[in-house]
VEXTI-839378 format. One line per field, with one value per residue (C-alpha): x, y, z; residue number from 1; chain. Coordinates in steps of 0.1 Angstrom, whole numbers. Each point is the difference from the previous one (the first is absolute). Layout:
east = c(X,...)
north = c(Y,...)
up = c(Z,...)
seq = c(NUM,...)
mol = c(A,...)
//
This chain:
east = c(-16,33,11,11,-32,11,-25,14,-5,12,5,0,22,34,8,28,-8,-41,11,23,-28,-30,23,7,-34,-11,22,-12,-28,16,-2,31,2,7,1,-7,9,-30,-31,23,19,-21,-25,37,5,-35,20,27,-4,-5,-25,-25,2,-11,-24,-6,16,6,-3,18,-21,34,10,-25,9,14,-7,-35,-9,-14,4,-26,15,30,-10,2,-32,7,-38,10,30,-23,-26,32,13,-36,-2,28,-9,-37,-1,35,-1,12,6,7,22,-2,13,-35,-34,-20,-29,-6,34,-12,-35,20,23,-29,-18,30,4,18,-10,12,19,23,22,33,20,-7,-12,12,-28,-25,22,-2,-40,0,19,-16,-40,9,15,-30,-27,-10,-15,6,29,-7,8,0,23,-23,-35,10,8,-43,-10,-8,-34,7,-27,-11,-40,16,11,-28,-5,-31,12,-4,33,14,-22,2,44,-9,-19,31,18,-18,0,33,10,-12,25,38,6,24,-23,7,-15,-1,-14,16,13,-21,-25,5,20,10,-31,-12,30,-7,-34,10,23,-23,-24,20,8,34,-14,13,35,27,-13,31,5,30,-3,26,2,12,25,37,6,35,-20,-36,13,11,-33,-18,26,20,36,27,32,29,-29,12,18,-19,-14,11,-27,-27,-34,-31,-14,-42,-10,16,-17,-36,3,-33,-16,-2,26,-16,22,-4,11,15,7,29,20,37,-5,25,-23,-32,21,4,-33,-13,17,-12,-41,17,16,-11,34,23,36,15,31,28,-16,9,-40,-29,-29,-38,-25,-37,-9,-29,11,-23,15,-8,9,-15,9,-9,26,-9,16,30,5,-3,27,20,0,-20,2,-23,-2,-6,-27,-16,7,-10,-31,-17,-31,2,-19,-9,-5,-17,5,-16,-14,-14,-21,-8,-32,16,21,-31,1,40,6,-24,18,31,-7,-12,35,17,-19,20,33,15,-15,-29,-36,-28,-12,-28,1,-28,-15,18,34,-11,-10,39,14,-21,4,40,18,22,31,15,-31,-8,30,-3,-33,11,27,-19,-30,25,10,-27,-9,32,-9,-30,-21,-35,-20,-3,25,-13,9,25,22,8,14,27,-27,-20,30,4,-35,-21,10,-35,15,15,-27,-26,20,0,-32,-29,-35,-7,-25,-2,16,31,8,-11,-11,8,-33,16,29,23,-19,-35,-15,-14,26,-15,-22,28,26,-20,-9,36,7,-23,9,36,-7,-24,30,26,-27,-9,45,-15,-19,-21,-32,-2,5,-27,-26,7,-4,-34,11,7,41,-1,-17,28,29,-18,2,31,11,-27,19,38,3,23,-10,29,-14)
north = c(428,3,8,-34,-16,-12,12,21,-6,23,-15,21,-18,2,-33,-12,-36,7,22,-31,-22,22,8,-38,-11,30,-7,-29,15,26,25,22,17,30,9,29,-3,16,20,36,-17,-19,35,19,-30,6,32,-25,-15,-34,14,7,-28,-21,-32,-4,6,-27,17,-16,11,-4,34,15,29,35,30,7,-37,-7,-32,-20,-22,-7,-12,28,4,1,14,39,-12,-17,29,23,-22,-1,33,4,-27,-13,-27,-17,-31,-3,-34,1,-27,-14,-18,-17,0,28,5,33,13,-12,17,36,-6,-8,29,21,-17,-31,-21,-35,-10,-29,-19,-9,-22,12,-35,8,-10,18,32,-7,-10,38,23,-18,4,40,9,-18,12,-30,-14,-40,2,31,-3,-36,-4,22,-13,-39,12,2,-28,-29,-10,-36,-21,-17,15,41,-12,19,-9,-21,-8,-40,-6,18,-14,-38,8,13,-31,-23,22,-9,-31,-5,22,-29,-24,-3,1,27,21,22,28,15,33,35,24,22,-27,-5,-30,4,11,-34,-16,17,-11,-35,-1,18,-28,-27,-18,22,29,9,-11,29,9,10,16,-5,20,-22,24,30,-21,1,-37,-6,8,-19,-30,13,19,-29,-31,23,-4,-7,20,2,-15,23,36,21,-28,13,-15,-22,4,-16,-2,5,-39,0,33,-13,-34,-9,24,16,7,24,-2,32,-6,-31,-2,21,-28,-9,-40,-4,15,-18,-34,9,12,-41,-13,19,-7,-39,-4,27,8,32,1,31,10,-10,-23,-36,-12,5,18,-16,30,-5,30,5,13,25,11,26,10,20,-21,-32,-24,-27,21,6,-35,-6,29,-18,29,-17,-36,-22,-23,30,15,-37,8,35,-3,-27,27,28,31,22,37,20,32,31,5,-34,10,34,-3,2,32,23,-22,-5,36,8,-27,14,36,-11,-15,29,26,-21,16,25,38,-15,-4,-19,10,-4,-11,14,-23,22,-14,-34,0,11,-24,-29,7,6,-38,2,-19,6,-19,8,10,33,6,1,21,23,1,13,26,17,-7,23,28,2,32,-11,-27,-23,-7,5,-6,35,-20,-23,21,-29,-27,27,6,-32,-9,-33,-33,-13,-24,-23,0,-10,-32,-6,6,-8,9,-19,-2,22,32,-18,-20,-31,-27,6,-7,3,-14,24,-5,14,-34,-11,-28,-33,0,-28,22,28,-25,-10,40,6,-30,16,30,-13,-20,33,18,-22,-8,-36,-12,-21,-1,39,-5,-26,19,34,-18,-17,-33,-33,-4,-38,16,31,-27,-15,29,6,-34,-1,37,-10,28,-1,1,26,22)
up = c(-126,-13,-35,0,7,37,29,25,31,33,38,26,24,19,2,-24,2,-8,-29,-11,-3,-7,-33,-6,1,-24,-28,-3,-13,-19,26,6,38,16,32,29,35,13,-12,1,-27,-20,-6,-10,-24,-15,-23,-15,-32,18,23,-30,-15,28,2,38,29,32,30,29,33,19,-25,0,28,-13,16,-9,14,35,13,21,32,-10,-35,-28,-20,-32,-13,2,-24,-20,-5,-10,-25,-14,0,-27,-17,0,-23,12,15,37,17,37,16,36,21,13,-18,23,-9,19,-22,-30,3,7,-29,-29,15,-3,-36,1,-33,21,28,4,34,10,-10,-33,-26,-33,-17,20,-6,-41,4,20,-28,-26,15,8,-33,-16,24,12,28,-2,23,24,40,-2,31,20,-11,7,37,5,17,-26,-4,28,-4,-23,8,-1,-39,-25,-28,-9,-38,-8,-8,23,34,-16,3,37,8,-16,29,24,0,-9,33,21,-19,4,-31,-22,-19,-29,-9,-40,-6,-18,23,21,4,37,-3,37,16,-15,19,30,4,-11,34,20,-8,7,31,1,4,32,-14,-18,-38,-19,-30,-27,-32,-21,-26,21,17,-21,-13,17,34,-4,15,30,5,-3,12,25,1,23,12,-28,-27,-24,-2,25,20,36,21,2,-22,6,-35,-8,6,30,15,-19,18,11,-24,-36,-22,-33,-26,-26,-34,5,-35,4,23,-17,-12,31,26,-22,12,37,3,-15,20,32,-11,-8,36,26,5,-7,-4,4,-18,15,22,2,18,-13,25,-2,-5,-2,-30,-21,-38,-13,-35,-23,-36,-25,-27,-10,13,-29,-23,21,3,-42,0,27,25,25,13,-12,36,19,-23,12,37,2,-19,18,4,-26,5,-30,7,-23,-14,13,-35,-1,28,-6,22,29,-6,17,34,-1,-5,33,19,-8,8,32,4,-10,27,26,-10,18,-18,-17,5,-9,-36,-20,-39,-29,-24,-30,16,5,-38,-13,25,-13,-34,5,-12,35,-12,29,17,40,7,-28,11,43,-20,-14,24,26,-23,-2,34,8,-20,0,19,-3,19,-29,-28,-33,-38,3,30,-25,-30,-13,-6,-14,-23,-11,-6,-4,-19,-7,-25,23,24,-26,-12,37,14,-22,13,37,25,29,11,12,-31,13,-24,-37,-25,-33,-17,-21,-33,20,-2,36,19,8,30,13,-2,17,31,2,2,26,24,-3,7,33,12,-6,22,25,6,-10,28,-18,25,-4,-39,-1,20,-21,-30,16,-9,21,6,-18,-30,6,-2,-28,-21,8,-13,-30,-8,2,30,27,34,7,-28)
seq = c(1,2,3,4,5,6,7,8,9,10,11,12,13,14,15,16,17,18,19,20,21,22,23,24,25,26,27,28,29,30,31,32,33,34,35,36,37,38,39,40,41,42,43,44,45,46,47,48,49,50,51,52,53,54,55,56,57,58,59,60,61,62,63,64,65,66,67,68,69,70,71,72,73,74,75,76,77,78,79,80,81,82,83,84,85,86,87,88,89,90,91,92,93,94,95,96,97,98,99,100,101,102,103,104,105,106,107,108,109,110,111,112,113,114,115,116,117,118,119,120,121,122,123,124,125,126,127,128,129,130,131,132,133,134,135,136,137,138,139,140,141,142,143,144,145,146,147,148,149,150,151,152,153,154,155,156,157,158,159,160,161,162,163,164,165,166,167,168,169,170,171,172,173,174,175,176,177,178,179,180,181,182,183,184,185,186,187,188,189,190,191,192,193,194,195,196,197,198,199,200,201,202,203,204,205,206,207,208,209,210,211,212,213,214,215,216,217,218,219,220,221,222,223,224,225,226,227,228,229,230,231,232,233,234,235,236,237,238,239,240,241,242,243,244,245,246,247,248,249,250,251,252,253,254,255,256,257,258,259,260,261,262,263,264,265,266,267,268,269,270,271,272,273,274,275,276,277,278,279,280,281,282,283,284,285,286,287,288,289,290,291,292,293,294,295,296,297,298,299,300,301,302,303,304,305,306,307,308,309,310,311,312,313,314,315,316,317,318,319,320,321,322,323,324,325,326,327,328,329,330,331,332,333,334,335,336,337,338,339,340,341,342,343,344,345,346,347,348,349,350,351,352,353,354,355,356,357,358,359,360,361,362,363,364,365,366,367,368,369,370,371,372,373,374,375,376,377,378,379,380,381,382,383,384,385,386,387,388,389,390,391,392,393,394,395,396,397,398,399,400,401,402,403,404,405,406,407,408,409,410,411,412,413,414,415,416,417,418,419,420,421,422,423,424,425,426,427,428,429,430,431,432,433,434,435,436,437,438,439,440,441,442,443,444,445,446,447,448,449,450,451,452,453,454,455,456,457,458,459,460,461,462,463,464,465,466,467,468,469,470,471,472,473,474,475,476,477,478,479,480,481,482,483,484,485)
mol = c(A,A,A,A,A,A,A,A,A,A,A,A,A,A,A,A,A,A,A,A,A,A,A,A,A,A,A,A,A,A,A,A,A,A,A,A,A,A,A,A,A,A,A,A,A,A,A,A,A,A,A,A,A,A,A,A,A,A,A,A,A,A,A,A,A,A,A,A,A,A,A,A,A,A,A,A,A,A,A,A,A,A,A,A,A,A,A,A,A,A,A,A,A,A,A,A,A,A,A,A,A,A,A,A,A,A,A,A,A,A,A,A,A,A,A,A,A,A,A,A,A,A,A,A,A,A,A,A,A,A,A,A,A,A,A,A,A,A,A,A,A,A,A,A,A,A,A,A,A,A,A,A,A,A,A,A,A,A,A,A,A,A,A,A,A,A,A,A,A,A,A,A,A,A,A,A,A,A,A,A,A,A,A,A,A,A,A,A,A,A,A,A,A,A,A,A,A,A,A,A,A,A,A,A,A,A,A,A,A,A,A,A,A,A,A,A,A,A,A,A,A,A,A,A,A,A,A,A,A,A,A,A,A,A,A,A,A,A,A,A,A,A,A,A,A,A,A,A,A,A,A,A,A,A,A,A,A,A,A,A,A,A,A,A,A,A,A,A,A,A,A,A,A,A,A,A,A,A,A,A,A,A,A,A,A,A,A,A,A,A,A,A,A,A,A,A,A,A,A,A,A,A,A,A,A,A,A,A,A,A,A,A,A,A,A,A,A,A,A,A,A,A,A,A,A,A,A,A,A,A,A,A,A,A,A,A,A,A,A,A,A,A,A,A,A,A,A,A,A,A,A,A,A,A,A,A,A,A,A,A,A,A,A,A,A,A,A,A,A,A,A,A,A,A,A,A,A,A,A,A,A,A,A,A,A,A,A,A,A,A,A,A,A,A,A,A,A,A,A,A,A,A,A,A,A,A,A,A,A,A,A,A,A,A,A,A,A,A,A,A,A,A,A,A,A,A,A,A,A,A,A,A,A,A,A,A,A,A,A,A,A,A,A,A,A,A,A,A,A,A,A,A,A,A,A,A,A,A,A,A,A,A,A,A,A,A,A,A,A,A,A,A,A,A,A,A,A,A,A,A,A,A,A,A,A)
//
């Protein structure tokens, strides 16, 4: 850090325009820039005054060749760079850009010593999250580009987690995916918003129809509309040809909407109007075109209150949320972390230069005990981590030394989770104040959690539960409980 208090940060890159906005994004955080053409220059600028003061350094893999570097194909490797830079200074931070997410690159360069690794074109916001995790050791926002490129967990029966809550929002899910209604899903993020809305289409009769994905948030403002409306020729500066916007290329099928809370009020308004009339103008078009989309939408807010604070339209809130679906926290449901993290490292031994691993009971324990508040999405983050560097056959507490840094919150699990029945957390027995709930409440609990289970087919839930379906209907109307939950 800089006498000033600014963080220093050095890219290693020879492109002018990269530098240009590598620097802009930066000082918005305070960061001041500096810059090597390649890794012969950037070691010679370790000596300067500059060069010991540094924070991190972003590592283009485009610059990474110097004389010392061999390159592989025609693509230059940029792990021997890596390992050097380490080598002078072991506890910098080094963030490798590419221009695609591989995984087999990315599994060289965090062996070599890469703290995190992030894609062209370059989000501003994902380059902040990145400085900010490796200058303060964390590992909430780690190689989240190249862990979302495993296969998502598809339907709706490869999902684990046997939490209550969390199988009564799956069974909601369900059987919303057989409607055509918009659904909208709620849920912090990391929670698996989208593998939620995956399985919802892939459950649905348009499942053999195109699923697209539109994260509104990542998507400048002045643009959204023509991602999602399309545009015609001349529309607006730059608009040379013809583009088919997302509801036209989703017609027929599923159109997930991430973070639709960020929409403009403008784009809010087009979108109504497209769920009001199944039709889509494009910029600059004088006809409408009929489409035939599903809405999926997901935020990780809750929209109520951007509609009090008059960010979010109150009439589309009413359209979008025709089914909601609540996704828990991972910490809510910190039964399931043992069988999640298995799953996921069965996922992860797909990837190019990894293998199947093991797990020991001593890690399961830190990573159930750890609050996760970056939910499934740290943990797939951190799980393929350790998977990367790790040289045994089973990861243990040691592969994970930043969770073991940052220890346990016990306090907020105990206000959450008071003492239940079962090894999974299934049925709560005790209120808060340690006083036994009403046997109602406990039935009601129980049914719920027999419907999650079962996806709500209500034969299977009636003969589980060894009772008659009329007098399984009859509870369920003598206890106030949905049918859907």
């Amino acid at each position: 850090m800089t006498r000033n208090g600014q963080r220093l940060l050095m890219l290693i890159d020879d492109d002018p325009a990269q530098r240009r906005q590598v620097a802009s994004i930066a000082a918005r955080a305070g960061w001041r820039s500096i810059f090597a053409n390649d890794g012969e220059m950037a070691l010679a600028m370790f000596g300067t005054q500059d060069g010991m003061q540094l924070d991190a350094i972003l590592l283009d893999a485009e610059s990474a060749a110097n004389g010392d570097v061999p390159a592989v194909g025609e693509a230059t490797d940029p792990a021997p760079l890596i390992a050097q830079l380490r080598g002078y200074r072991p506890q910098l931070p080094i963030l490798l850009l590419a221009s695609e997410a591989s995984v087999a690159q990315a599994v060289g360069a965090m062996r070599a010593g890469a703290t995190d690794y992030l894609t062209k074109p370059l989000a501003p916001q994902r380059l902040l999250s990145a400085l900010e995790a490796a200058v303060a050791g964390s590992v909430t926002g780690e190689l989240r580009p190249l862990t979302e490129k495993i296969p998502a967990m598809l339907e709706f029966d490869e999902i684990v987690g046997s939490a209550p809550e969390f199988r009564a929002a799956l069974a909601i899910a369900a059987k919303a995916a057989r409607a055509r209604v918009p659904v909208l899903i709620e849920g912090e993020s990391g929670v698996g918003k989208e593998v939620v809305a995956e399985a919802i289409h892939n459950a649905s009769p348009r499942a053999k129809s195109p699923r697209l994905t539109v994260n509104c948030a990542a998507i400048a403002a002045n643009l959204i509309e023509s991602e999602l409306f399309g545009h015609e020729p001349g529309a607006f500066a730059g608009a040379f040809e013809r583009r088919n916007g997302s509801f036209v290329m989703a017609d027929g099928g599923t159109l997930f909407l991430d973070e639709v809370d960020h929409l403009s009020l403008d784009a809010q308004a087009q979108l109504l109007r497209v769920l009001h009339t199944g039709e889509v103008l494009p910029m600059g078009a004088r006809h409408p075109r009929e489409v035939d989309v599903r809405v999926v939408a997901a935020t990780n807010k809750r929209l109520l209150d951007e509609v009090a604070a008059g960010r979010f339209r109150e009439d589309l809130y009413y359209r979008l949320n025709a089914v909601t679906v609540t996704i828990p926290p991972l910490r809510h449901r910190s039964g399931d972390i043992p069988a999640l993290a298995r799953h996921l490292l069965a996922r992860i031994a797909g990837q190019p230069g990894l293998r199947q691993l093991g797990i020991t009971d001593d890690a399961l324990a830190l990573l159930v005990d750890y609050d996760w508040p970056g939910n499934v999405r740290q943990l797939q983050n951190a799980l393929f981590r350790a998977a990367v560097l790790c040289e045994g056959d089973a990861l243990t507490r040691a592969d994970f030394p930043q969770l073991a840094a940052l220890g346990t919150r016990p306090t907020t699990r105990s206000t959450i989770a008071p003492p239940t029945l079962g090894p999974s957390g299934g049925v709560t027995l005790f209120n808060p104040d340690g006083n036994m709930r009403p046997l109602e409440e406990i039935e009601a609990d129980v049914i719920r959690l027999a419907i999650g289970h079962y996806r709500g087919r209500m034969t299977e839930v009636a003969r589980r539960l060894g009772i008659g379906r009329s007098t399984l209907y009859r509870k369920l109307s003598e206890l106030g409980i949905d049918s859907a939950a």
